[in-house]
Structures are given as structure tokens and as C-alpha cells.
ZAMARGU-4260 file (C-alpha; in steps of 0.2 Angstrom, whole numbers, plus 5000, padded with zeros to 4 digits):
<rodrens>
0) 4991/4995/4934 | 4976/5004/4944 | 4970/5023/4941 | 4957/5022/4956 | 4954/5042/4957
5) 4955/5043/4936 | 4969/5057/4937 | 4978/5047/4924 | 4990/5043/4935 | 4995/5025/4942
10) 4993/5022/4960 | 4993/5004/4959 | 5007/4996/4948 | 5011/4975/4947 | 5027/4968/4939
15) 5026/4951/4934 | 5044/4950/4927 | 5058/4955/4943 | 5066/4940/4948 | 5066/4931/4961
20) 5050/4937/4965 | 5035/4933/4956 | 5025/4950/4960 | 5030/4966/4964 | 5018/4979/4968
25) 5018/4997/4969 | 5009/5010/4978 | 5011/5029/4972 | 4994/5036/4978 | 5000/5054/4982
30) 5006/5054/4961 | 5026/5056/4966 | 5040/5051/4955 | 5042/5040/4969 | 5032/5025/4979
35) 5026/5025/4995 | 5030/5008/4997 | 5035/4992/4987 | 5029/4975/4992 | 5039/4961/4984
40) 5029/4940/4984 | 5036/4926/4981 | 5023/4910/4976 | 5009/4922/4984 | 5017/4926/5002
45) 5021/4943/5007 | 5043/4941/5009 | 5049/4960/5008 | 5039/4977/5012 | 5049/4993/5011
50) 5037/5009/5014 | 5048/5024/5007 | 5050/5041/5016 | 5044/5058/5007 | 5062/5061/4999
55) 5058/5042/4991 | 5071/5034/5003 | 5068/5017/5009 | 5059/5022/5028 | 5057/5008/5031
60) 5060/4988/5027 | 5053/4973/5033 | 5057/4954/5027 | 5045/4941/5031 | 5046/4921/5033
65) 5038/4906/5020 | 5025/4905/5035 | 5021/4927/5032 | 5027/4930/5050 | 5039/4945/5050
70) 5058/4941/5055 | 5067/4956/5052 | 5062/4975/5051 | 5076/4988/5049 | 5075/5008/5045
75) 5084/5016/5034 | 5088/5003/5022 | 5090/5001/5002 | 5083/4991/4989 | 5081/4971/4990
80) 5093/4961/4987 | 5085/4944/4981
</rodrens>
């Protein structure tokens, strides 16, 4: 977890623990209940970005291959699946 402005509040935030994936990380710089985005890794690679809308609904979701090119984007979609 990151405080980069020192508000006390976590802008950065890393899991370690949500399988399959073996990082998630978190961006909440405007200090909402909510992300602005999530970006899922699997062995180091990018494989799932989903960039949230003010209201903290999935905006936007993009899934990438084991190369990091990106194969799918869709908008308006919920959480990962696996």
C-alpha cells in the first residue's frame, strides 16, 4: 500500500492473495470508496485492466494475451472472472 500525497489515505493498493492472479493492484487517487481502476497480472504480465466510471462502475475492461498485446476491450462490463 502507497500514501504518495500523505493524506492517510491509500492510493496505491497490491493483493498478493486473489487467485488466479498473482497481483492485483489498485488505484484510488481521488480518496473514493471506490477505484479508478483495477489491474489484474498473472506471472508479471498485464492480463485484465478495468478503469472504473465516477459512480465506481466498471467503464471500461480490457484483457490482454501471454505476449501483453491487447485482445479484447469491452465497456460497461463487471468484475473478472478468472
Amino acid at each position: 500500500m502507497l500514501d504518495k500525497d500523505g493524506d492517510g489515505l491509500f492510493e496505491i493498493t497490491q493483493w498478493f492473495d486473489r487467485p488466479p492472479w498473482s497481483l492485483v493492484l489498485e488505484l484510488n487517487t481521488k480518496g473514493k470508496n471506490s477505484p479508478e481502476a483495477r489491474l489484474y497480472y498473472e506471472n508479471g504480465l498485464l492480463r485484465l485492466k478495468e478503469i472504473f466510471d465516477e459512480a465506481g462502475r466498471p467503464g471500461l475492461r480490457e484483457s490482454f494475451d501471454k505476449s501483453g498485446k491487447l485482445v479484447k476491450r469491452r465497456k460497461g462490463t463487471r468484475g473478472p472472472t478468472g
